[in-house]
C-alpha positions as CSV (number, residue, x, y, z in Angstrom):
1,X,-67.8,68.5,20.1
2,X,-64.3,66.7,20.3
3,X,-62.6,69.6,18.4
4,X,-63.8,73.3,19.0
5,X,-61.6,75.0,15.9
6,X,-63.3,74.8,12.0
7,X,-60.0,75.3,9.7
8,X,-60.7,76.3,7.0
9,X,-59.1,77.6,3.2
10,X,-60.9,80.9,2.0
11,X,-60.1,81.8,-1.7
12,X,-57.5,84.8,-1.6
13,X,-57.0,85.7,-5.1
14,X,-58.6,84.2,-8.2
15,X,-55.6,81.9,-10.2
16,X,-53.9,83.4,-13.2
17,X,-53.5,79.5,-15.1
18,X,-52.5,77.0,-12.4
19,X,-53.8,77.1,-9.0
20,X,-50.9,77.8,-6.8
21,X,-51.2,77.9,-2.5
22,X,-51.2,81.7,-2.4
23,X,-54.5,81.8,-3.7
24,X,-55.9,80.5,-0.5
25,X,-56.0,82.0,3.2
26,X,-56.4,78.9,5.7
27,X,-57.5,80.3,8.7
28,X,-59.1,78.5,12.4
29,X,-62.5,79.9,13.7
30,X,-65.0,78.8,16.3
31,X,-66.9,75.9,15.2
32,X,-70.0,77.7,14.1
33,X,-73.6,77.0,16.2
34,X,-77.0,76.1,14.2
35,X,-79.5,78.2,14.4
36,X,-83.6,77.2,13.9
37,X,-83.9,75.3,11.1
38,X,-80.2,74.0,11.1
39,X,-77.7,71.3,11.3
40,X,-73.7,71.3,12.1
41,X,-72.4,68.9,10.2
42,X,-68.3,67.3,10.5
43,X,-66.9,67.1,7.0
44,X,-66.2,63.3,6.7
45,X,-64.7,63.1,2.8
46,X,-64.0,66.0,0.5
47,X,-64.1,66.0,-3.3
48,X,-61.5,67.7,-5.2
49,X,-62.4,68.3,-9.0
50,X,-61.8,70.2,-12.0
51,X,-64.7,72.0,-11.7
52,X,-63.0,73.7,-8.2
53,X,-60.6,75.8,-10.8
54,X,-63.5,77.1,-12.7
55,X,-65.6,78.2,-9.6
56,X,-62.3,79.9,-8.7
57,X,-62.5,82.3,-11.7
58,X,-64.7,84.9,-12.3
59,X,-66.2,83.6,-15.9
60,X,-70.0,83.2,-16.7
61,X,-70.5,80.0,-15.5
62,X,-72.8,77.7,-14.7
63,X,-73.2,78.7,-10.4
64,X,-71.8,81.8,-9.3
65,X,-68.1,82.0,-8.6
66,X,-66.7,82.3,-5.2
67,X,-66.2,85.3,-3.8
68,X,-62.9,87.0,-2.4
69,X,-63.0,85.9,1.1
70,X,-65.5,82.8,1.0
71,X,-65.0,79.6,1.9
72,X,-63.7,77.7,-0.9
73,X,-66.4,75.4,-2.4
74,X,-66.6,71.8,-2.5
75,X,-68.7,68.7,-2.5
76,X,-68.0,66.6,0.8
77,X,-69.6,63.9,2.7
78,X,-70.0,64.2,6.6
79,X,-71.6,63.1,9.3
80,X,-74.2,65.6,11.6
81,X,-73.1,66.2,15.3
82,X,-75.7,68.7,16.0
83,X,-79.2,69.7,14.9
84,X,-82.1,71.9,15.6
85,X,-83.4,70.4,12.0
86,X,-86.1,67.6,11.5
87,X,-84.5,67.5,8.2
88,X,-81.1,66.1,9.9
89,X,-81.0,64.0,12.9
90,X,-77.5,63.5,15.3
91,X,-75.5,60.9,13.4
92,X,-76.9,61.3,9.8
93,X,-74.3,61.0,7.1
94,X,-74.7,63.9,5.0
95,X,-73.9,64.8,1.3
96,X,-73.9,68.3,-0.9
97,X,-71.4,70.9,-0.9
98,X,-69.7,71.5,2.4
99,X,-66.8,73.7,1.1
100,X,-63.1,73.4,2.2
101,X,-63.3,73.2,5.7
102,X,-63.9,71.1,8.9
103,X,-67.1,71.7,9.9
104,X,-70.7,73.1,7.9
105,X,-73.6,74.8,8.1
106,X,-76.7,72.8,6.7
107,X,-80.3,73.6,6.3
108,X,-83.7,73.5,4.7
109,X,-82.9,75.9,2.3
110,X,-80.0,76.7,0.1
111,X,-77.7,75.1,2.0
112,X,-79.5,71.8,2.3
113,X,-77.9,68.3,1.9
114,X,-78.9,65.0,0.7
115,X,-79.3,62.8,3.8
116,X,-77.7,59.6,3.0
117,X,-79.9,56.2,3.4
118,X,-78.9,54.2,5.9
119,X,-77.2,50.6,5.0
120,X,-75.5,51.7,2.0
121,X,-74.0,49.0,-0.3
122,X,-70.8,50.9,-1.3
123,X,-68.4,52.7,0.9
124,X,-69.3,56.7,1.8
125,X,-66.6,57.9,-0.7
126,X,-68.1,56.3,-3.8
127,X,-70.9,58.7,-3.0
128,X,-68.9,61.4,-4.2
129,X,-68.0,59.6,-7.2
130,X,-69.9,56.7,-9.3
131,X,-72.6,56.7,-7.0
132,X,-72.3,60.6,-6.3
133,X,-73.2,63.8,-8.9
134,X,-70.1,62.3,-11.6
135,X,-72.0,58.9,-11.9
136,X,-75.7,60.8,-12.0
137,X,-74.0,63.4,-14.5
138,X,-73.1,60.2,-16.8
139,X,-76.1,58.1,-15.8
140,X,-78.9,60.6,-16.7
141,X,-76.7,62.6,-19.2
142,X,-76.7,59.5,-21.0
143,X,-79.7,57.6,-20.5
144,X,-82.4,60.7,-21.2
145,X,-80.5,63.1,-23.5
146,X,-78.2,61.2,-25.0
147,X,-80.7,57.6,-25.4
148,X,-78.8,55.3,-26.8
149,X,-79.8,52.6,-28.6
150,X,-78.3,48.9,-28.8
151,X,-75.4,48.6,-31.2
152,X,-75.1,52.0,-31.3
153,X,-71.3,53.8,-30.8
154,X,-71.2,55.9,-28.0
155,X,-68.3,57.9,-28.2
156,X,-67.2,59.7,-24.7
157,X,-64.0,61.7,-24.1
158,X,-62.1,62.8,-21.3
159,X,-63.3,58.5,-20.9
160,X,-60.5,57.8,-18.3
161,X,-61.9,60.6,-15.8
162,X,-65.0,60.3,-13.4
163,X,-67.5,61.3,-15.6
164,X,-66.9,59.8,-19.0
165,X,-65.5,56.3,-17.1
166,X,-69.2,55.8,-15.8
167,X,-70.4,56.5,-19.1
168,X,-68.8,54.1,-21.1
169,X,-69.5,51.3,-18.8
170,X,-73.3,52.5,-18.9
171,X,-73.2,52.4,-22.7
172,X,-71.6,48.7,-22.5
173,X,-74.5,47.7,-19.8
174,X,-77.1,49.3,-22.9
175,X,-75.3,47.0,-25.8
176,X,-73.6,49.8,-27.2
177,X,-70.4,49.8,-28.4
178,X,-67.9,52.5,-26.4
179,X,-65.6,54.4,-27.6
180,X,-63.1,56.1,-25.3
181,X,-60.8,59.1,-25.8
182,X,-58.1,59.5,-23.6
183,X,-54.7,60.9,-22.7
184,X,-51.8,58.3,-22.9
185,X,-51.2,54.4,-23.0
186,X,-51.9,53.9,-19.8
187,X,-55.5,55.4,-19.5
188,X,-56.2,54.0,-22.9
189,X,-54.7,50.3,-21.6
190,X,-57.1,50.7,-18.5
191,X,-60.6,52.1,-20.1
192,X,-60.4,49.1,-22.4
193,X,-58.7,46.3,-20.2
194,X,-60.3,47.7,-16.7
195,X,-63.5,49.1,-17.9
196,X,-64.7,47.3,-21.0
197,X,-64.6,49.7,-23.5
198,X,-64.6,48.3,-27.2
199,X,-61.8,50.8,-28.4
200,X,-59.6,53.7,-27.5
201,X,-57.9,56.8,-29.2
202,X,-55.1,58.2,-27.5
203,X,-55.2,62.1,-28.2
204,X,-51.9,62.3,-27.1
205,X,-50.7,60.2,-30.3
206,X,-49.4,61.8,-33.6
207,X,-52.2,59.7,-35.7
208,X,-55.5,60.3,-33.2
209,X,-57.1,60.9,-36.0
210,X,-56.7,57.8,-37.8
211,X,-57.0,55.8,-34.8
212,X,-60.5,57.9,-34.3
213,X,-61.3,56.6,-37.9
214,X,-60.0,53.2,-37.3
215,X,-62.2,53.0,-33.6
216,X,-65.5,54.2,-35.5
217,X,-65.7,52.6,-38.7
218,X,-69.4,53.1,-39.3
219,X,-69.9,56.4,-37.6
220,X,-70.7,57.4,-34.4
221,X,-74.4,57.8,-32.9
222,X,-73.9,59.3,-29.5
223,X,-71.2,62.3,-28.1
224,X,-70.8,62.6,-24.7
225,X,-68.9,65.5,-24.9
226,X,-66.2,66.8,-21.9
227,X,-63.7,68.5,-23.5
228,X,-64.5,70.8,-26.6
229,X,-61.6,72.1,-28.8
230,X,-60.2,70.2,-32.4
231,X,-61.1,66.8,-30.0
232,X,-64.6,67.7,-30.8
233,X,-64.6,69.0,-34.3
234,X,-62.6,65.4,-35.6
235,X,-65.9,63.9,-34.0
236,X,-68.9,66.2,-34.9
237,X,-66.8,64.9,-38.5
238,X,-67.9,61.6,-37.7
239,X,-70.8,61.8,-36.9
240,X,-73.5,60.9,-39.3
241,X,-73.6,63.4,-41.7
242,X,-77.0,64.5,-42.3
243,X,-77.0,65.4,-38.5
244,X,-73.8,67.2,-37.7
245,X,-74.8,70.6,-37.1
246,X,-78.0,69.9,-35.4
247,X,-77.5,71.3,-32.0
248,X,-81.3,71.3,-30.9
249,X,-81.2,69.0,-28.0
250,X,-84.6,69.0,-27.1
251,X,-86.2,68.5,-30.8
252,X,-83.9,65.4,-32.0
253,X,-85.5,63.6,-34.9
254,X,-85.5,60.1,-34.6
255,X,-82.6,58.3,-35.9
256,X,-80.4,61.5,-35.5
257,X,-76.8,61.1,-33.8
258,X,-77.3,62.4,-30.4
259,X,-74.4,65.2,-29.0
260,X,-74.7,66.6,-25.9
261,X,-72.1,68.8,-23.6
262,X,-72.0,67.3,-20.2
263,X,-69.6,69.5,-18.8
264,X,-65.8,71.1,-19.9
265,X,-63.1,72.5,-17.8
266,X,-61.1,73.5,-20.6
267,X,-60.4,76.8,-19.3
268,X,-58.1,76.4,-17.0
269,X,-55.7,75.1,-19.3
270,X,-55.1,78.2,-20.5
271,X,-54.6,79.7,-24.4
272,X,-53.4,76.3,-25.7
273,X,-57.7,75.8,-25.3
274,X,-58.9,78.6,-26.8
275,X,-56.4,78.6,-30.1
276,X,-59.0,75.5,-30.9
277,X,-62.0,77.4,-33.0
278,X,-64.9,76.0,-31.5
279,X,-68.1,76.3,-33.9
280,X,-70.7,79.1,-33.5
281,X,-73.7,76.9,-32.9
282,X,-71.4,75.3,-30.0
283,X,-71.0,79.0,-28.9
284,X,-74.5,79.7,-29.1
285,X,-75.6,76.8,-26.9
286,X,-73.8,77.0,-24.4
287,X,-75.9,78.1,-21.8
288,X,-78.6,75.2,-23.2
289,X,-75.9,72.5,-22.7
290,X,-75.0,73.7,-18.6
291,X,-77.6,71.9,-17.1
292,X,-76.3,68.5,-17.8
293,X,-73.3,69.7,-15.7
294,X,-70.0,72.0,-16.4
295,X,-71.9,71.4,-13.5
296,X,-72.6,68.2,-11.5
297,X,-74.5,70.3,-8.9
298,X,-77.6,71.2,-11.5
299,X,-79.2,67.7,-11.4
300,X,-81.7,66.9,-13.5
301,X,-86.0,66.7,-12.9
302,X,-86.4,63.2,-12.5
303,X,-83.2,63.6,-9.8
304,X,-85.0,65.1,-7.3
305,X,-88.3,61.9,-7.8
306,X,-85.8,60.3,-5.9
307,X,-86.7,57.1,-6.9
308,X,-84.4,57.3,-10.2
309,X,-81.9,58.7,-8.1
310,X,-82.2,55.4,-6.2
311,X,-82.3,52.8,-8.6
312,X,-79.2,54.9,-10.2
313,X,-77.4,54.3,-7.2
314,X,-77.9,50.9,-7.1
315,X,-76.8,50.5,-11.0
316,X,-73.7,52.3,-10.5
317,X,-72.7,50.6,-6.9
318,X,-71.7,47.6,-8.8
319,X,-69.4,49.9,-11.6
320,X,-65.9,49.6,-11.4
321,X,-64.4,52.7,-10.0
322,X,-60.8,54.1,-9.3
323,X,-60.3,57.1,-6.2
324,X,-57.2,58.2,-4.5
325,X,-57.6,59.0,-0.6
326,X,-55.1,60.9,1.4
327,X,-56.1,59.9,5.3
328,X,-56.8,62.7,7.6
329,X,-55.0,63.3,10.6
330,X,-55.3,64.8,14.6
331,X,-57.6,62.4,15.1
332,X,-60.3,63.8,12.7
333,X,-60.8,60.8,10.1
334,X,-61.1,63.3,7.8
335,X,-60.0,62.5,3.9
336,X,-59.2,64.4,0.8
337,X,-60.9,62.1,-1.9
338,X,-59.8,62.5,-5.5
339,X,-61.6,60.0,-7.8
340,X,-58.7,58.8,-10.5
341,X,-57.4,61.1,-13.2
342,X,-59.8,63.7,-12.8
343,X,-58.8,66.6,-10.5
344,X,-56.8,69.0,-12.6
345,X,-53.2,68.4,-12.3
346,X,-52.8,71.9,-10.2
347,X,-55.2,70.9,-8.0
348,X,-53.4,67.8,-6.9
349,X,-50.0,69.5,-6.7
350,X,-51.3,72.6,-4.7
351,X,-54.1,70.3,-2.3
352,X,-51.5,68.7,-0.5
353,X,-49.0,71.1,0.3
354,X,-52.2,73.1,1.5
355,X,-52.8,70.1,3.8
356,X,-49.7,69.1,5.3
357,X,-50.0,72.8,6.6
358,X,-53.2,72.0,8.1
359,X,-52.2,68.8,9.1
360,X,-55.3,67.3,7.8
C-alpha cells in the first residue's frame, strides 16, 4: 500500500452540548492486515451527520454508542486495496460505516459493506446522500409507511436537510402537495425555488404558526417527522382531527393522516429541546418509530431484496441534491463530505480544525 499509517480520531470524552476537539484523540497506527474472511478497504469519502453527536452520547439509542477509546463512527465510501474475501474483490468501491479513519476493516459479518455496482450514474459521494441511507430513509420512510396518496399534503420538517429535502421532492414526484419547514429565508427560498416544494414555513419567524395555517389550508395528510418539540405539536394540531392521537403505525385505517418519526437529533441541542413537552404516546413509541432511522443504518425489509434498493437509486439519481466537500490532502484523495445544512453546526466547526491537524 502507498501509505503504511491509518490516522485515525478515537472518541476521548463523550460532549457536554457542543462537540468540541478535546473529545477526540487522533492517533497513527499500522495499517491493519485482513484476516480470512476479510477486506482492507481505503476510506475514499466520509459522511459527517447529526446523527455522529448522538452516537457520541451515552443515551438509549437506536445502535449502541461508542465507546471510550473506539474509533469514532461514520458512514464512508472507499475503495478495497486488499482482500482475502470473495465478498470484496481488489478495486471494489465500498459503502457502510468505515469510522473516522484512513483505512477499515470489512467482512462477511458485522462489519460488512455494500459493494457498489459498477457504472454508477451519479458521482460516489451522492452515495452517501440522495442515493445513500438519507435518500433510502426518505424514499421508503415515505413510500411504505407514510403512502401517500395524490393531492395529498405531505408535510416534512427539518425540509432543507438531507433527509426531509429528498422527501419533499418524492412527494412532488407522487402529486402531493409539499410542505416544508425550515430554518430561515434562505432555506425556505431554496426548498421552494430549488426543490419544488409547494410552500414553506419558516420556524424561525415570529408568526410560524400562521404561516403553518396559511401553507396547509385543508389539513395535512402525511408527517414526516425529524424534529419533535412545539414544531410537532402545531402539526399533530393540523392534522385531521379524528386521527391525531393515533400513533399505531402498523394498524392505520384507511383514510387516516399518516405520522411517522424518521429520525430526531434533538438532543444535542441541549435543554432549549427538552423545555418542549413532547406527548406521552410520542414517549411511548419511541422505540416503535427507531427503525425508520434516528437511524439511517436500520434499513428496512424490502432494503435488503435489493432490487427496491436498486430502482430507488435510480429514482433518486436524478433528485436535485446540495453537499459540501472539503478535498483531502498528502496525496490521499480522501474527502470530508457534508451533504448541505445537515451536519450539526458543532460538527462543522470542530471537523475541520480536527483536519487541518491531520492534514487530511
Amino acid at each position: 500500500m502507498k501509505n503504511d499509517v491509518n490516522r485515525r480520531f478515537r472518541l476521548k470524552t463523550r460532549p457536554t452540548g457542543r462537540i468540541e476537539k478535546s473529545n477526540f484523540d487522533f492517533v497513527e497506527e499500522p495499517i491493519p492486515e485482513p484476516g480470512p474472511g476479510e477486506a482492507v478497504v481505503r476510506v475514499l469519502y466520509l459522511s459527517l451527520d447529526p446523527t455522529n453527536r448522538i452516537w457520541m452520547s451515552d443515551m438509549d439509542q437506536y445502535m449502541p454508542p461508542v465507546g471510550i477509546g473506539e474509533v469514532m463512527r461514520g458512514g464512508g465510501v472507499g475503495v478495497v486495496v486488499k482482500s482475502n474475501s470473495a465478498r470484496y474483490k481488489e478495486g471494489d468501491r465500498v459503502s457502510g460505516l468505515t469510522g473516522w479513519q484512513d483505512y477499515c476493516i470489512a467482512d462477511e459479518g458485522m462489519r460488512a459493506m455494500s459493494v457498489l455496482p459498477q457504472g454508477l450514474p451519479v458521482e460516489l459521494p451522492t452515495m452517501l446522500g440522495a442515493c445513500g441511507m438519507t435518500g433510502l430513509t426518505a424514499y421508503f420512510g415515505l413510500l411504505e409507511l407514510g403512502r401517500p396518496k395524490p393531492g395529498d399534503t405531505v408535510l416534512v420538517s427539518a425540509a432543507a436537510g438531507a433527509v426531509g429535502s429528498v422527501v419533499g421532492q418524492i412527494a412532488k414526484i407522487k402529486g402531493c402537495r409539499a410542505v416544508g419547514i425550515a430554518g430561515g429565508p434562505d432555506k425556505c427560498r431554496h426548498i421552494v425555488e430549488d426543490l419544488g416544494f409547494d410552500a414553506a414555513v419558516d420556524y424561525k419567524a415570529a408568526d410560524w404558526r400562521e404561516q403553518l395555517a396559511a401553507a396547509t389550508p385543508d389539513g395535512i395528510d402525511v408527517n414526516f417527522e425529524n424534529v419533535g418539540g412545539e414544531i410537532m405539536e402545531a402539526v399533530m394540531a393540523r392534522m385531521h382531527a379524528s386521527l391525531r392521537h393515533d400513533f399505531r403505525l402498523q394498524h392505520r385505517r384507511p383514510g387516516h393522516a399518516r405520522r411517522f418519526f424518521a429520525h430526531s437529533h434533538a438532543p444535542h441541542r441541549g435543554a432549549r429541546f427538552h423545555r418542549h413537552r413532547l406527548h406521552g404516546e410520542v414517549r411511548r413509541r419511541r422505540d416503535a418509530a427507531r427503525h425508520l432511522g434516528g437511524g439511517r443504518q436500520a434499513e428496512t425489509p424490502r432494503d435488503h431484496r435489493g432490487r427496491p434498493r436498486k430502482r430507488a437509486r435510480r429514482r433518486q439519481s436524478s433528485l436535485r441534491r446540495r453537499q459540501h466537500r472539503q478535498a483531502g490532502g498528502e496525496g490521499r484523495g480522501s474527502a470530508l463530505i457534508v451533504p448541505a445544512r445537515r451536519a450539526h453546526a458543532s460538527i462543522r466547526r470542530v471537523l475541520p480544525v480536527l483536519l487541518r491537524r491531520c492534514a487530511v
